[in-house]
C-alpha positions, 0 to 999 in steps of 0.5 A: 032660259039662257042666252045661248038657248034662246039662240038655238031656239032662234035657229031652230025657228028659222028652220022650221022648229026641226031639219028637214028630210027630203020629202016623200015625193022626192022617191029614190031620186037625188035632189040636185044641188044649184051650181054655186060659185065661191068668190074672194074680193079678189075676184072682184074685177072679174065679177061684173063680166061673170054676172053679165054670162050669167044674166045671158043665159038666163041664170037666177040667183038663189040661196041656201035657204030657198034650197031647204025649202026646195028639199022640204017641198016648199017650194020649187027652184028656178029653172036655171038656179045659181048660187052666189057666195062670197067669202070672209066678210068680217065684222071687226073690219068691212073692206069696201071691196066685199060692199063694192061686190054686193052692189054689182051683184044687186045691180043686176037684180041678183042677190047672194051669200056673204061667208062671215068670219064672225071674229067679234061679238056683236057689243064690240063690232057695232059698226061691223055687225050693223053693216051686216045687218044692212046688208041682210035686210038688203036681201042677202043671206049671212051664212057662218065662216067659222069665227077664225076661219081655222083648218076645222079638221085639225081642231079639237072638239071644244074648239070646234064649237068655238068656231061653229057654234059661237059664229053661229050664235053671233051671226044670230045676236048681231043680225036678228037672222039664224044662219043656214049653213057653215061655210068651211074655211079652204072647203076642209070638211075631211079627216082623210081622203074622201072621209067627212070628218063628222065631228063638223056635221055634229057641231053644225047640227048642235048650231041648228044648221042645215047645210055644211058647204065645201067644195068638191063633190056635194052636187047632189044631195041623196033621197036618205040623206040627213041634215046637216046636208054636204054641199059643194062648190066651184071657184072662179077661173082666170077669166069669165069664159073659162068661169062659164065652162065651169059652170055649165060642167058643175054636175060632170064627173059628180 
């Protein structure tokens, strides 16, 4: 067996042996997506004031892997559920800044997902990648960025599976955990307008992921849907009031 087969079959455990459908009992209804915020360590000085909004109105962290339990009828979310992302960690260089965030965001009982840039492999990162694994031991989930964090549209297939699949792979070698998802750099995952380009979708399912994560639209999930699923997300406002409005209105318009 190659090293790469035993990655997939690493990340096909970790799914279960096989991407689920939604369950039998979930009907014709759609499976609501958990609001989900997408932060930058710029966003840094914002985030103790958001976790206090969110603390108060009785918000409960979760993570795309509770979500595909959730969808496999494993297991039943929170009643006020949240999503905490947080973008670009990589392993050649980890800015104090994403660990400052990890600690406030645990501070409060809470735990989230680092977005990596797996811009190294793990033999030649080991300070990075034992951070990461720390982190994920710690109770944090590590889903891929790509490798470069490149415009995925734009890219060809070969190097499509540079960004998705090798990313995914060392995520796996550097951490001992599969990733979950593909969390797509500037939330690009279309060709044009609203058509998914669905080169990305293949690639992740080859990557053993259950999730593609954008930004617009991907708040619900449809009964007929296929892994990998489409996911969305929000972004932080100037301050925490207006974060919050954004928030509570993540389904309006959906």
């Amino acid at each position: 067996m190659t090293r790469r087969d035993f990655l997939r079959l690493l990340s096909l455990s970790a799914l279960g042996a096989a991407l689920p459908t939604l369950p039998v009992g979930a009907a014709a209804q759609s499976f609501r997506v958990p609001r989900t915020l997408m932060l930058h360590t710029k966003d840094r000085w914002k985030l103790p004031h958001i976790l206090e909004w969110l603390r108060e109105r009785n918000y409960e962290s979760v993570g795309y892997a509770d979500v595909l339990q959730a969808l496999q009828g494993k297991r039943i979310l929170p009643e006020r559920p949240i999503i905490i992302t947080i973008d670009d960690i990589a392993p050649s260089y980890i800015q104090p800044y994403f660990l400052a965030m990890a600690e406030a965001v645990e501070k409060v009982g809470y735990r989230g997902v680092f977005a990596v840039v797996a811009d190294q492999p793990p033999r030649r990162a080991e300070r990075g990648w034992a951070q990461l694994r720390e982190l994920a031991d710690r109770g944090w989930e590590l889903d891929t960025h790509t490798s470069y964090h490149s415009y995925l549209p734009a890219l060809k297939l070969p190097d499509l599976r540079d960004e998705i699949v090798q990313s995914a792979e060392w995520i796996a070698e550097g951490t001992g955990r599969a990733p979950l998802s593909l969390i797509a750099p500037y939330g690009a995952v279309y060709r044009r307008e609203r058509e998914f380009d669905e080169r990305i979708f293949e690639v992740a399912a080859e990557a053993g992921l259950a999730f593609v994560v954008g930004i617009v639209g991907g708040r619900f999930i449809g009964a007929e849907a296929r892994p990998p699923y489409y996911v969305g997300r929000i972004g932080i406002a100037s301050d925490y009031l207006q974060t919050g409005r954004w928030i509570e209105n993540f389904y309006r318009g959906s």
